[in-house]
N, CA, C and O atoms as a GROMACS GRO file, in nm:
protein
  352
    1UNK      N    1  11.945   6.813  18.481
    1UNK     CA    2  12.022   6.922  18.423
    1UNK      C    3  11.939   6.989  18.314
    1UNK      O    4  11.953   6.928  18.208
    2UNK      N    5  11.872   7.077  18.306
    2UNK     CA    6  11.864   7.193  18.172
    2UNK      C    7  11.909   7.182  18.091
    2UNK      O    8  12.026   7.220  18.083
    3UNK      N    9  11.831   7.112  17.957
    3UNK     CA   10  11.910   7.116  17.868
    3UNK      C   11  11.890   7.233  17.779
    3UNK      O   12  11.992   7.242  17.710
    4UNK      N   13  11.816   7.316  17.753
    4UNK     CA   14  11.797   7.460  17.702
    4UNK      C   15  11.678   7.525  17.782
    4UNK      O   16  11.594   7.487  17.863
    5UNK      N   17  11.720   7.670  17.704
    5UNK     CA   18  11.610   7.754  17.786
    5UNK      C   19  11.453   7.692  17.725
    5UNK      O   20  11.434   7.603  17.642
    6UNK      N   21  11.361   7.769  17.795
    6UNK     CA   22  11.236   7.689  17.801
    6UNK      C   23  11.162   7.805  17.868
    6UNK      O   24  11.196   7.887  17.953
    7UNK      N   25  11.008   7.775  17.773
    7UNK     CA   26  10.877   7.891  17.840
    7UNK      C   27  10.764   7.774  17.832
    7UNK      O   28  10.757   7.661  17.784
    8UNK      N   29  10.664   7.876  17.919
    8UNK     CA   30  10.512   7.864  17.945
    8UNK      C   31  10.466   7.980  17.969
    8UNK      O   32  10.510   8.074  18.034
    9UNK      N   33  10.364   7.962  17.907
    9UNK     CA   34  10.212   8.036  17.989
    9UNK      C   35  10.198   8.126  17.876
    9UNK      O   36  10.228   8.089  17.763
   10UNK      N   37  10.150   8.254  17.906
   10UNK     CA   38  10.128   8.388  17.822
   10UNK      C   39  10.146   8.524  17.927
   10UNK      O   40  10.161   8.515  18.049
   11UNK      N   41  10.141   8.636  17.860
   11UNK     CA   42  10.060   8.765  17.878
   11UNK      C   43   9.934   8.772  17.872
   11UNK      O   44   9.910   8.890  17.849
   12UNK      N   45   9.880   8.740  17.876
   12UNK     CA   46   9.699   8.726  17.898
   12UNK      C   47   9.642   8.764  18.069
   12UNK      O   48   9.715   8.774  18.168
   13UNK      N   49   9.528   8.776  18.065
   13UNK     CA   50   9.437   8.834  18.164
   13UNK      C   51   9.492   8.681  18.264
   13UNK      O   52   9.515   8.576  18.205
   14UNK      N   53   9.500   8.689  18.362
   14UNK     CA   54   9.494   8.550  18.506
   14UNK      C   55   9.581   8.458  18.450
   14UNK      O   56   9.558   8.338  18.464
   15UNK      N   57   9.695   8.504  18.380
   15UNK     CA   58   9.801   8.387  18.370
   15UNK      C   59   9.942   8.425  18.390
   15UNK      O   60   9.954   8.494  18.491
   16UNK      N   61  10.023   8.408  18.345
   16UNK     CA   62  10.179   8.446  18.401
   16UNK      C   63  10.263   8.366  18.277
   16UNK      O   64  10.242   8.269  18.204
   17UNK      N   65  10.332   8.432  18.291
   17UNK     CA   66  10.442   8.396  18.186
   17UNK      C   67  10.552   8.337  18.239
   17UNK      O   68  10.595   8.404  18.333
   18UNK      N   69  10.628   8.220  18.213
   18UNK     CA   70  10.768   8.157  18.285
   18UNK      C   71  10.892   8.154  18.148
   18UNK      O   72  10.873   8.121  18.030
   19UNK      N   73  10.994   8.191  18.202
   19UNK     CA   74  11.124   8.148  18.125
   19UNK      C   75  11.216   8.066  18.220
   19UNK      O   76  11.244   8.124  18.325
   20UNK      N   77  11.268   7.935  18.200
   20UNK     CA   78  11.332   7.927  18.245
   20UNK      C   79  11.465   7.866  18.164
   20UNK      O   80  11.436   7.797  18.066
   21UNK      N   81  11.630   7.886  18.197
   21UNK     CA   82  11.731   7.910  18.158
   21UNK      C   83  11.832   7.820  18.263
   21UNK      O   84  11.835   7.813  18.386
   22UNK      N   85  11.907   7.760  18.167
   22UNK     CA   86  12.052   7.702  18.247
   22UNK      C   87  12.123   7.846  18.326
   22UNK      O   88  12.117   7.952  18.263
   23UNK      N   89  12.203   7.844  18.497
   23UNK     CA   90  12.242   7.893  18.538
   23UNK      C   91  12.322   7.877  18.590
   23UNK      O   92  12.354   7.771  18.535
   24UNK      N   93  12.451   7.905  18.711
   24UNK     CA   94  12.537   7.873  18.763
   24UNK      C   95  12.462   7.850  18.917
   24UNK      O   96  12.504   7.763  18.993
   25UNK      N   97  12.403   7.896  18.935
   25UNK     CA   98  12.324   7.914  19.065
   25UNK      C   99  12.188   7.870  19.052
   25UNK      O  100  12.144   7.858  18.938
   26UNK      N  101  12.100   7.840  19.165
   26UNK     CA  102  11.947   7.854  19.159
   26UNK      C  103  11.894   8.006  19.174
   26UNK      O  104  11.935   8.069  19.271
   27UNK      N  105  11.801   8.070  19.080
   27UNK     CA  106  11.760   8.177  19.073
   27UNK      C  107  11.654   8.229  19.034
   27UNK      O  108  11.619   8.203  18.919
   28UNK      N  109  11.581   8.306  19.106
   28UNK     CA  110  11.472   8.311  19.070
   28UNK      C  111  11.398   8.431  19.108
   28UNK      O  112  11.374   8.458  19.226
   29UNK      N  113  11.336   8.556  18.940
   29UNK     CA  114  11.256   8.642  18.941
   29UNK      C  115  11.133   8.649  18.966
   29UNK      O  116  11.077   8.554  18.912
   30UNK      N  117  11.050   8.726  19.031
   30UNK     CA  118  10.896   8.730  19.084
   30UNK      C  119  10.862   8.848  19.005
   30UNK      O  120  10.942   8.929  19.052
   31UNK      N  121  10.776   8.928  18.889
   31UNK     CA  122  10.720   9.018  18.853
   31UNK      C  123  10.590   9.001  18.838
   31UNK      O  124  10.515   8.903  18.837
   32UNK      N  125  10.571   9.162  18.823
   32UNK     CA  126  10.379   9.205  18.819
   32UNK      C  127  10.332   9.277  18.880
   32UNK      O  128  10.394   9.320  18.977
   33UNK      N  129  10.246   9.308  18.862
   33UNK     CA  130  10.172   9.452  18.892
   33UNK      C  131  10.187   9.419  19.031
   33UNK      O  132  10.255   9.500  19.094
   34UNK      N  133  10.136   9.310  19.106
   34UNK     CA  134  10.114   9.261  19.244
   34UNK      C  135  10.196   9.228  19.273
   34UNK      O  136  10.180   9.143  19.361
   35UNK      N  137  10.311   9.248  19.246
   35UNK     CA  138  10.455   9.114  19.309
   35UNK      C  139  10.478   9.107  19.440
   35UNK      O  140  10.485   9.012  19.519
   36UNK      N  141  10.494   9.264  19.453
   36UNK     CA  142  10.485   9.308  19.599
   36UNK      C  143  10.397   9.250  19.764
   36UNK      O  144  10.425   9.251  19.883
   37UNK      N  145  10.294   9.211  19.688
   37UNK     CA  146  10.178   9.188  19.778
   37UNK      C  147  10.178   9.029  19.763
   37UNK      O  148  10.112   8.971  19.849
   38UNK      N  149  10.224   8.969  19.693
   38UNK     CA  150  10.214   8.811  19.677
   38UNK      C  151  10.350   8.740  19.680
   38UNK      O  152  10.369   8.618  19.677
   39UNK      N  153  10.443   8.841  19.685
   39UNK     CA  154  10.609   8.749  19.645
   39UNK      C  155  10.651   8.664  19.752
   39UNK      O  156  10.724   8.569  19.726
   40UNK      N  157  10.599   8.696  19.920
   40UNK     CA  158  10.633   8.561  20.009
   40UNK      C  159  10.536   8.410  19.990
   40UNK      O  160  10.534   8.299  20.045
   41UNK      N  161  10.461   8.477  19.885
   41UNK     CA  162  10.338   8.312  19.913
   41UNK      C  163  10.434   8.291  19.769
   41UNK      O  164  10.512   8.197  19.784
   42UNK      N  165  10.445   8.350  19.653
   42UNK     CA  166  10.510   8.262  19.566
   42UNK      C  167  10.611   8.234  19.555
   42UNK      O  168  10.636   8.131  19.493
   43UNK      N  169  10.738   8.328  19.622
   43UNK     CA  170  10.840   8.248  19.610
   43UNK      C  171  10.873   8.129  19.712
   43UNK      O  172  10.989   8.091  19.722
   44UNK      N  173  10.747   8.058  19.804
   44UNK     CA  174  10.757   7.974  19.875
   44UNK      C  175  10.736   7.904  19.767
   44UNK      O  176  10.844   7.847  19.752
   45UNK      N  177  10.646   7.860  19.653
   45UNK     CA  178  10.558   7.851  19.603
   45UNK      C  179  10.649   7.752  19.459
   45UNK      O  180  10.633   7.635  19.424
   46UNK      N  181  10.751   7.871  19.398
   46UNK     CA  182  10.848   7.807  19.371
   46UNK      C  183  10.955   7.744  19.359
   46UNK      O  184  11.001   7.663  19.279
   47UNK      N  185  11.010   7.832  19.521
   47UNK     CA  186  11.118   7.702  19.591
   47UNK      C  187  11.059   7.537  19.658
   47UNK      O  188  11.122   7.432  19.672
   48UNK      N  189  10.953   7.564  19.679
   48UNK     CA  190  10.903   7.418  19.639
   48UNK      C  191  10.874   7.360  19.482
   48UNK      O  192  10.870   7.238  19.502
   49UNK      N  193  10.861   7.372  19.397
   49UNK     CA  194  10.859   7.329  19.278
   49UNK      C  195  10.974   7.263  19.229
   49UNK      O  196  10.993   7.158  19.167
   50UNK      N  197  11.078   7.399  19.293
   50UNK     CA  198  11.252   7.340  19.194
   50UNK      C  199  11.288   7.257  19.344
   50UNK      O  200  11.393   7.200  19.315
   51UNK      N  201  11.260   7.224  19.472
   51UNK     CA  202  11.296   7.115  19.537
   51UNK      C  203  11.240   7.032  19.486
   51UNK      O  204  11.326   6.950  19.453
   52UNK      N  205  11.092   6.979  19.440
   52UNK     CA  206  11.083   6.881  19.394
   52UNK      C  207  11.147   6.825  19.254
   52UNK      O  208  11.140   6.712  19.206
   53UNK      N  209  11.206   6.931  19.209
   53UNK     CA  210  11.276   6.862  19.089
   53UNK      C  211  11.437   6.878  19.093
   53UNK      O  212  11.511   6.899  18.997
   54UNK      N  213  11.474   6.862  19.234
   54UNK     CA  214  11.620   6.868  19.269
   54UNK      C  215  11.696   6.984  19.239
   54UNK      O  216  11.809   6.973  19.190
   55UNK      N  217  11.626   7.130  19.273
   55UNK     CA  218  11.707   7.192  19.297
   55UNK      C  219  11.826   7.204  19.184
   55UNK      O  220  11.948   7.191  19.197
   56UNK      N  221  11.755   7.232  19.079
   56UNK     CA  222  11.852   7.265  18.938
   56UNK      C  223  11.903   7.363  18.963
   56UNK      O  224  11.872   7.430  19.061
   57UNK      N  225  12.015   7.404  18.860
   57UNK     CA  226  12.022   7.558  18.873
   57UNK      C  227  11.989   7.606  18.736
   57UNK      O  228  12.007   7.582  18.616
   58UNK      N  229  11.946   7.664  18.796
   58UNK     CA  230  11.801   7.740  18.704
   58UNK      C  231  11.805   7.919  18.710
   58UNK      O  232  11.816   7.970  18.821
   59UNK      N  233  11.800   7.972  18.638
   59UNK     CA  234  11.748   8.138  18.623
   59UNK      C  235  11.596   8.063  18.579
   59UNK      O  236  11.576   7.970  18.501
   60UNK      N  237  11.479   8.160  18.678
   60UNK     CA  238  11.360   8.138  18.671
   60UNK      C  239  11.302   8.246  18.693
   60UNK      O  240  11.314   8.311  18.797
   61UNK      N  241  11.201   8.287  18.551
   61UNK     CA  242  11.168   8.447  18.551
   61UNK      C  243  11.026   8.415  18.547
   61UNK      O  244  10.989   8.337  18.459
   62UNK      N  245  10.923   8.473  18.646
   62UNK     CA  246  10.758   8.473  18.603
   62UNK      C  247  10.750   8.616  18.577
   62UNK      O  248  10.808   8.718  18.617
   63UNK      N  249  10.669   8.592  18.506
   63UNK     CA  250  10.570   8.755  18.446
   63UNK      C  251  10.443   8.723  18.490
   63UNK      O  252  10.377   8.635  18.434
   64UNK      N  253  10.379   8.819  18.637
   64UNK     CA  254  10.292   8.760  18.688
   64UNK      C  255  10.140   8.869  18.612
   64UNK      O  256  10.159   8.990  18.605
   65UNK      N  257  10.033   8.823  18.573
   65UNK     CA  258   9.912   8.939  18.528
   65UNK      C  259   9.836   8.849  18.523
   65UNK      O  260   9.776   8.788  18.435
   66UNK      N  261   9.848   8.844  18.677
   66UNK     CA  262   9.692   8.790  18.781
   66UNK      C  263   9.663   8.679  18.776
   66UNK      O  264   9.542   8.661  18.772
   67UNK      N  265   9.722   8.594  18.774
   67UNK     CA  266   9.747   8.452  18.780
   67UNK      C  267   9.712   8.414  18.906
   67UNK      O  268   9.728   8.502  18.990
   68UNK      N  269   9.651   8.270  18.961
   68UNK     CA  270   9.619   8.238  19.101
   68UNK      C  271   9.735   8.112  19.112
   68UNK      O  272   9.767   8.047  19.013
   69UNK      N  273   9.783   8.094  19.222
   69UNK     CA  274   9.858   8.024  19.254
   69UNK      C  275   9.854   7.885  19.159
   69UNK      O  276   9.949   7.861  19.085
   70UNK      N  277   9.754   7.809  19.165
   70UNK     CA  278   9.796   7.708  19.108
   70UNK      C  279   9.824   7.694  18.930
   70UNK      O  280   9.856   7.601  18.856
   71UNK      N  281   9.806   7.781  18.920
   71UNK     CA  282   9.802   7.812  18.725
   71UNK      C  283  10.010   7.879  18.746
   71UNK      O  284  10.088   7.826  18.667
   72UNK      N  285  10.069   7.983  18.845
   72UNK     CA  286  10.158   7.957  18.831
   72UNK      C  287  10.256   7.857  18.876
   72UNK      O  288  10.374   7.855  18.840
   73UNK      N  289  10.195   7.767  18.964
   73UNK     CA  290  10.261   7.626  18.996
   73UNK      C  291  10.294   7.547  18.808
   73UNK      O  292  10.390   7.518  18.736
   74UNK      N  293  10.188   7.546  18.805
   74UNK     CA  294  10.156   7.477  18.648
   74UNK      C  295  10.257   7.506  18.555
   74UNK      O  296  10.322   7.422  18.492
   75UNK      N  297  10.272   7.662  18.547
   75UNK     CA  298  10.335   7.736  18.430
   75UNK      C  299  10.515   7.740  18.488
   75UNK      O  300  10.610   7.776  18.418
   76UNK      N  301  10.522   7.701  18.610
   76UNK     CA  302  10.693   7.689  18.624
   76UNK      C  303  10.695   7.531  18.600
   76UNK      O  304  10.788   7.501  18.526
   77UNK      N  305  10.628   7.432  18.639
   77UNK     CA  306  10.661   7.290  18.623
   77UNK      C  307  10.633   7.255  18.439
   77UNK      O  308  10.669   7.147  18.392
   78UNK      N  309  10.578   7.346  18.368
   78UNK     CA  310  10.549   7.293  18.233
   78UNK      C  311  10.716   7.338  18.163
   78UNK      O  312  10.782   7.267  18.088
   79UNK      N  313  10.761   7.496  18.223
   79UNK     CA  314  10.809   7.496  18.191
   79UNK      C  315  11.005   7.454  18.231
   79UNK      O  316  11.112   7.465  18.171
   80UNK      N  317  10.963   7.409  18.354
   80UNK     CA  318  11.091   7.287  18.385
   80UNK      C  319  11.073   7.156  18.314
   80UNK      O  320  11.168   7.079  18.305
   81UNK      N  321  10.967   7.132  18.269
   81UNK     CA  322  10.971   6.991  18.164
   81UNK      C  323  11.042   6.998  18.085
   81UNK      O  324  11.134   6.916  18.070
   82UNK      N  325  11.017   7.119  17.994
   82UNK     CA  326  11.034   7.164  17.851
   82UNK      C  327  11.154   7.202  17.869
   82UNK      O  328  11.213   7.200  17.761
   83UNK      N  329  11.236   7.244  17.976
   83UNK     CA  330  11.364   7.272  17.976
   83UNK      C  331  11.457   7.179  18.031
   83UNK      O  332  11.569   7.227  18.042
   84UNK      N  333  11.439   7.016  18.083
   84UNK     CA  334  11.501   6.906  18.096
   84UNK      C  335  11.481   6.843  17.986
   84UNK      O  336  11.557   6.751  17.957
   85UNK      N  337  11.344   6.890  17.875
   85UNK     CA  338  11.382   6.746  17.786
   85UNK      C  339  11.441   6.807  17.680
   85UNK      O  340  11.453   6.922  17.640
   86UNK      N  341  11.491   6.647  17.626
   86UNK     CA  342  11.576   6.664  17.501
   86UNK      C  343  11.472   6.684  17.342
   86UNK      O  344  11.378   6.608  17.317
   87UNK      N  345  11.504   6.775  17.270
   87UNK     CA  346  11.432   6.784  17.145
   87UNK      C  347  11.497   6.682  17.054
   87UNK      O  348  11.611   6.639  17.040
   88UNK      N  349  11.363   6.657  16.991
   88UNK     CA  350  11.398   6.537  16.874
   88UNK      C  351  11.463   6.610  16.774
   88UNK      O  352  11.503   6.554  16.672
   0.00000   0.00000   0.00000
């Protein structure tokens, strides 16, 4: 379960930005200059990510500026960590 909202990554040159947020549903935004041209390889990309972590429900937003696949694998699972764990 999500226990608060939660980020990764940046705005920077080849990285992507993630928010992710408690939701009623599983959900999930694809942006960027390229979204168009890359959104069936990533949103495969991240519906595998949230199956491996059971399919939370999640609002999941990337801000994509040129990121390669595995840096935004990285930047949605850092930031599903950060949004299951509990702060001290």
């Amino acid at each position: 379960m999500i226990v608060h909202t939660a980020q990764a990554g940046s705005d920077g040159k080849s990285d992507c930005f993630v928010t992710v947020e408690q939701a009623e549903t599983m959900e999930w935004k694809y942006q960027g200059r390229n979204s168009q041209l890359f959104a069936t390889r990533t949103d495969s990309m991240i519906q595998e990510t949230l199956d491996r972590y059971g399919s939370p429900k999640v609002r999941l937003i990337v801000g994509d500026f040129g990121a390669l696949p595995f840096v935004i694998r990285a930047r949605v699972e850092v930031a599903l960590e950060r949004a299951l764990k509990e702060r001290a």
